[in-house]
ZAMARGU-4260 file (C-alpha; in steps of 0.2 Angstrom, whole numbers, plus 5000, padded with zeros to 4 digits):
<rodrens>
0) 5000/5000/5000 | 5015/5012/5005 | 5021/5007/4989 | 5004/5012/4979 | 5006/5030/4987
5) 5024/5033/4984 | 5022/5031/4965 | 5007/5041/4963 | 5018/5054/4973 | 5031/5053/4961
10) 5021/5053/4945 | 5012/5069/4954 | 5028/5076/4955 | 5034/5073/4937 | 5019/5079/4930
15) 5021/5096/4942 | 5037/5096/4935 | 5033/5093/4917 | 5019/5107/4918 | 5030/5121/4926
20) 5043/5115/4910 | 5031/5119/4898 | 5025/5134/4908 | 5041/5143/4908 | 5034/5158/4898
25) 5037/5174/4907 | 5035/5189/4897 | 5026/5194/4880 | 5044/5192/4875 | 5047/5173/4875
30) 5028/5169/4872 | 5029/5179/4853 | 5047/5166/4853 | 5039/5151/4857 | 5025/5156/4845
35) 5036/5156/4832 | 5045/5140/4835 | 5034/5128/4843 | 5017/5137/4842 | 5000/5127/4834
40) 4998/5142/4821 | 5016/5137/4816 | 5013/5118/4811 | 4998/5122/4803 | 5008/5137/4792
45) 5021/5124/4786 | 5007/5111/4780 | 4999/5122/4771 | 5016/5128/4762 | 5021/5112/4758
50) 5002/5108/4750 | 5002/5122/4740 | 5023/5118/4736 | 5016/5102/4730 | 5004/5110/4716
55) 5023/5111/4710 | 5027/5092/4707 | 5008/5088/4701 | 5012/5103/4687 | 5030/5093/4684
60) 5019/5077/4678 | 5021/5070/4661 | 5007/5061/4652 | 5008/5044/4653 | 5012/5033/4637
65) 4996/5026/4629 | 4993/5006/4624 | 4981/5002/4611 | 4977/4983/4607 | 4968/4977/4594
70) 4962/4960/4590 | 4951/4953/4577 | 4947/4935/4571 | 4935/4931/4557 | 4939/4921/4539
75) 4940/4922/4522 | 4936/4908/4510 | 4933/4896/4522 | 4951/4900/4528 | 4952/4907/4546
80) 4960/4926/4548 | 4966/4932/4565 | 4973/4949/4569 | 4981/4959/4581 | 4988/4975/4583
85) 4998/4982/4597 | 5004/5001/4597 | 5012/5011/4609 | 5010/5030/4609 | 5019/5044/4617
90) 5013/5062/4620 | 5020/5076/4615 | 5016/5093/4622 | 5019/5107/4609 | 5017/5125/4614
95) 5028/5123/4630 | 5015/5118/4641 | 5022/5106/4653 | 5036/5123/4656 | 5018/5135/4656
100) 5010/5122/4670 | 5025/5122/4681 | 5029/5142/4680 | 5010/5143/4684 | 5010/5133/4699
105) 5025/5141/4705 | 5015/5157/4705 | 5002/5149/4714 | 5013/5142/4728 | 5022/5159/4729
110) 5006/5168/4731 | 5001/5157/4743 | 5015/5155/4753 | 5016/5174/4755 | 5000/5173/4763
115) 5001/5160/4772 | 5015/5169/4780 | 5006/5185/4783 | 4993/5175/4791 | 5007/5166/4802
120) 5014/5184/4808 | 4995/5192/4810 | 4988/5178/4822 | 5006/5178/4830 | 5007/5196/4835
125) 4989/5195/4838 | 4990/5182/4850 | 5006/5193/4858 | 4992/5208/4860 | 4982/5197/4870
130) 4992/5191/4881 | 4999/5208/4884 | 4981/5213/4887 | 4979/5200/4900 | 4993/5207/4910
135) 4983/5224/4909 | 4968/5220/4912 | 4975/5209/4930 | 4983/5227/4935 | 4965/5237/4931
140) 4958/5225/4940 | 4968/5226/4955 | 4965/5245/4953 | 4946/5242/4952 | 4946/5230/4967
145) 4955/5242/4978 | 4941/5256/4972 | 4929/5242/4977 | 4936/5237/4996 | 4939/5254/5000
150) 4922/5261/4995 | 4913/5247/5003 | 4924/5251/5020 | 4919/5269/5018 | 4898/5264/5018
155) 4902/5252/5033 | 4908/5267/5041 | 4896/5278/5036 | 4881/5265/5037 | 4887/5265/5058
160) 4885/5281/5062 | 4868/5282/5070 | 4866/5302/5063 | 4871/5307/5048 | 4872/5324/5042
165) 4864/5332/5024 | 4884/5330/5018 | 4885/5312/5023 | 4870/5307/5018 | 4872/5311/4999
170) 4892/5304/5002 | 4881/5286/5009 | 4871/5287/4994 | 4888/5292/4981 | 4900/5279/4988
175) 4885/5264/4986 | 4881/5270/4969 | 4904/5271/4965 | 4905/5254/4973 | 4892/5245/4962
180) 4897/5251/4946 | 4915/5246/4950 | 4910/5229/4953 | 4899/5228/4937 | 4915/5235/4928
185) 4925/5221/4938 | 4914/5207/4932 | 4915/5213/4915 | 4935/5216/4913 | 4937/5197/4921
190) 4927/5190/4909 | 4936/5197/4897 | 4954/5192/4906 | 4947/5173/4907 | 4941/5171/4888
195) 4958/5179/4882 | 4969/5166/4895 | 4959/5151/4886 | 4968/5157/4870 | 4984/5159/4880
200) 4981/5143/4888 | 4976/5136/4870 | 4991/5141/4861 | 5004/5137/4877 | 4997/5119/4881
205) 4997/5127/4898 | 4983/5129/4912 | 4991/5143/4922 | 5002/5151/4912 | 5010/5165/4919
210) 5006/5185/4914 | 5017/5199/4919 | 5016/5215/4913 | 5029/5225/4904 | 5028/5241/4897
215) 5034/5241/4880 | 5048/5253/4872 | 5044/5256/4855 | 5054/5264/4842 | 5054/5283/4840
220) 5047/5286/4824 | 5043/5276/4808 | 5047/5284/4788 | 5032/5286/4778 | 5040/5278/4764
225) 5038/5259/4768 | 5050/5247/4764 | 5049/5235/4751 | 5052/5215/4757 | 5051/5199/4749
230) 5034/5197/4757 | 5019/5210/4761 | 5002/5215/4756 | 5011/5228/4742 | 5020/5213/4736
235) 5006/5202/4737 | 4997/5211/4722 | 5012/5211/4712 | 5013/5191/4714 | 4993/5192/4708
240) 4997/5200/4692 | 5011/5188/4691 | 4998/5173/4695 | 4987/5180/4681 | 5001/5182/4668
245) 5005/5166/4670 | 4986/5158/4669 | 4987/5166/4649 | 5004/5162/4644 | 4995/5142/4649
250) 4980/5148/4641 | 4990/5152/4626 | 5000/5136/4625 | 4982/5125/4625 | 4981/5131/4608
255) 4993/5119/4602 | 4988/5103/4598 | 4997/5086/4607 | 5004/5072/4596 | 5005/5056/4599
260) 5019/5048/4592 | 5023/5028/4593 | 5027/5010/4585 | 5015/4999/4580 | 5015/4980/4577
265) 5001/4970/4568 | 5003/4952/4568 | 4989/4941/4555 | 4985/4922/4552 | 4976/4918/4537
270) 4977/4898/4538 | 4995/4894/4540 | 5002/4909/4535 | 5009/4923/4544 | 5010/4938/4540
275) 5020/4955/4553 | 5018/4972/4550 | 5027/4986/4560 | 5023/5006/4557 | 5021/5019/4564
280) 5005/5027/4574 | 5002/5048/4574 | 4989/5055/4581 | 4985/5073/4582 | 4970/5087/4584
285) 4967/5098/4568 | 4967/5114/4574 | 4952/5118/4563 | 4936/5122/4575 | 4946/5130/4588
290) 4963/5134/4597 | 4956/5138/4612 | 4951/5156/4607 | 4939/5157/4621 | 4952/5150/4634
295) 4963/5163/4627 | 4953/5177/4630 | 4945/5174/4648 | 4963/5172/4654 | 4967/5191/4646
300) 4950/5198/4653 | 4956/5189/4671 | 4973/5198/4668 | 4968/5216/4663 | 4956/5215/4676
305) 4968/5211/4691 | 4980/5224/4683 | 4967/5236/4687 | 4963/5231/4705 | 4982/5226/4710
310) 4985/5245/4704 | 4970/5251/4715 | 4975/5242/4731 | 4993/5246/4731 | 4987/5266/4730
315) 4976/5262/4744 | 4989/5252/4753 | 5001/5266/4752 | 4990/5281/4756 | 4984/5270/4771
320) 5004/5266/4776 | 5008/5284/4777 | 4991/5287/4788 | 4994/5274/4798 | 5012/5280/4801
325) 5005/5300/4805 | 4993/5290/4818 | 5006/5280/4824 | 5021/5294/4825 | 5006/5306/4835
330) 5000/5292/4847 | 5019/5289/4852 | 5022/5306/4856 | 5006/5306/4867 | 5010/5286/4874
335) 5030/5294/4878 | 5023/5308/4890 | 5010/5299/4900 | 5016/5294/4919 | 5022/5276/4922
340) 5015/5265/4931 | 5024/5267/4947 | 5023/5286/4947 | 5004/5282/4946 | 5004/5271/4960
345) 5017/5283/4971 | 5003/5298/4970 | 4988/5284/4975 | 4997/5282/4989 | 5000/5300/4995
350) 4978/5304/4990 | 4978/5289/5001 | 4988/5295/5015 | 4978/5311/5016 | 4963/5306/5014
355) 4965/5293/5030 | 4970/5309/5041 | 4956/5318/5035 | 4963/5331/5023 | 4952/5325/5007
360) 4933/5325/5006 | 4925/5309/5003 | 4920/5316/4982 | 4940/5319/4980 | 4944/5302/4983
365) 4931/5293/4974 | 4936/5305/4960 | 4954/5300/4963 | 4950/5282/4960 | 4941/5287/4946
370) 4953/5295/4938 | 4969/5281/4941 | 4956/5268/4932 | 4950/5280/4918 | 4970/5281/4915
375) 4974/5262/4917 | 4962/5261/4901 | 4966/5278/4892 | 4985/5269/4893 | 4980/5252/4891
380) 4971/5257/4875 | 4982/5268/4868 | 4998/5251/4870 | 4985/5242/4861 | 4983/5252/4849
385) 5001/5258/4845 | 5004/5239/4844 | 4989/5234/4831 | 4995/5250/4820 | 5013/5243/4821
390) 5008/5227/4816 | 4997/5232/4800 | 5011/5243/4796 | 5023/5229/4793 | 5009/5218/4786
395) 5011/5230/4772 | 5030/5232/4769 | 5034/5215/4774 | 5042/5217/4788 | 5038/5202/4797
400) 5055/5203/4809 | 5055/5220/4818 | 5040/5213/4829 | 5053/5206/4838 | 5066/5222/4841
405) 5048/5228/4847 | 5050/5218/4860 | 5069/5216/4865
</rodrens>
């Protein structure tokens, strides 16, 4: 029996072990890392690239050769006639298009690939932003919560007294009203906090994962002129009309017709003699009712119409790069000025001090407390925001690495 318990003691304590392994994720910092080498989103990216690399070897295929047998049997003055003909053909493809399939299909993977990587870097640093959030939203609850407590003293206090004056009275009736509406505010931010840590939880294969909060240093000041990268929504048009292109040059090659070119062999009995034959089979379209004219053109209308809306969108792309870098570069300035955290919490303490020794009315210190959360959010939104219009800025030039510098 003592045996029984010692090993479910042990394999307890490896599993403890094992989960605080897997739970060593500390900061936004190696959570975005692990993301991006162990993270579900990431083996899902790769088998997607490696379908859409395989459109590749499907486009590499050749046709196979072609048998055709033949046998007869009938006679011929009374004699009996038996024949068989075997050919074997092999098809050509004129007009290139085994080279049109293949330059298409690299297109296609290309195109593909590029978003498949977007999407990789967008649910990423989306994923980042929430767990950055969910270290927020833990510190404006703890704000929320102290608002709460102290209110709640302050109507124990109050609700004792066995006279109250006019002043007190309304304070009563204020301090009830404060301290409900915080803990309706408290119910909703940790609803929120527990769906975003089952995403958290999701993504680490962790049940408790740890959230810390670390005020982010971002860079002073992007250019409006993006820069161009093997990879972004700019460069994802171009690989469209590229996609396009490529879908008429194959077009264009269809009108060709295949040949199929090959030896034959016919072998005959009339009676007792014997007779073998051996040619040669050709077998080809005549190009007379159509070379795919209607193919043809569809793949032009497709290509003169993405030209147009690839040309659109990269305007629009550009005009909203340069407005999400204005926003961006103002919001910084704004986000660079605004009081940290612990100066915040070193003036809660002194309004605390004096409101304890009696030197702030009860309306100054619920405003007090109003304030310090209105701020937690004004500067929790505006983290949040710099870092979603960080993110589509680089989802536009490419620039799927500097998330990272963001974070060192």
């Amino acid at each position: 029996m003592r045996g029984k318990y010692l090993m479910c003691v042990f394999a307890l304590a490896i599993n403890v072990a094992y989960a605080n392994e897997r739970c060593e994720i500390k900061s936004i910092k190696s959570f975005y890392e692990y993301l991006n080498k162990q993270g579900p989103t990431l083996n899902l990216a790769n088998k997607r690239k490696d379908q859409f690399a395989s459109e590749v070897e499907l486009a590499k295929q050749r046709p196979n050769p072609e048998v055709d047998l033949d046998y007869l049997k009938g006679d011929q003055f009374g004699l009996d006639q038996n024949t068989a003909a075997l050919s074997i053909k092999h098809t050509i493809e004129f007009g290139s298009k085994r080279e049109k399939r293949i330059s298409k299909a690299n297109a296609y993977s290309g195109l593909n690939s590029t978003q498949t990587d977007l999407s990789l870097y967008e649910a990423n640093v989306d994923a980042a932003i929430a767990y950055q959030k969910i270290a927020q939203l833990q510190i404006l609850i703890n704000s929320v919560k102290e608002a709460s407590v102290t209110f709640d003293k302050l109507v124990k206090k109050l609700a004792s007294r066995k006279q109250l004056n006019p002043e007190e009275i309304v304070s009563l009736s204020t301090l009830r009203l404060a301290s409900n509406e915080y803990k309706a505010q408290l119910n909703e931010i940790e609803n929120e906090r527990l769906l975003l840590l089952g995403k958290i939880s999701f993504l680490t294969k962790c049940n408790s994962p740890r959230i810390n909060y670390y005020r982010l240093s971002f860079p002073n000041f992007l250019s409006n002129q993006e820069q161009r990268n093997d990879s972004g929504l700019l460069q994802m048009e171009d690989l469209k009309v590229k996609l396009a292109i490529q879908e008429l040059e194959l077009q264009r090659s269809l009108g060709y017709s295949n040949i199929q070119l090959g030896p034959v062999v016919e072998y005959e009995t009339q009676g007792r003699d014997e007779f073998v034959s051996v040619g040669i089979a050709i077998t080809f379209d005549l190009p007379i009712l159509q070379t795919n004219t209607g193919g043809k053109l569809k793949a032009l209308k497709e290509l003169e119409a993405q030209t147009i809306e690839s040309s659109n969108n990269k305007q629009m792309l550009q005009i909203e790069r340069e407005n999400l870098s204005n926003k961006y570069n103002r919001t910084l300035i704004t986000y660079k000025n605004m009081p940290s955290l612990q100066d915040l919490e070193n003036k809660h303490i002194e309004v605390e001090k004096l409101f304890s020794r009696g030197l702030v009315s009860i309306s100054m210190a619920i405003e007090s407390h109003r304030q310090q959360v209105d701020f937690l959010k004004s500067l929790f939104d505006m983290e949040n925001d710099l870092l979603v219009t960080y993110k589509n800025i680089n989802l536009i030039d490419g620039d799927l690495h500097s998330f990272n510098k963001l974070l060192n």
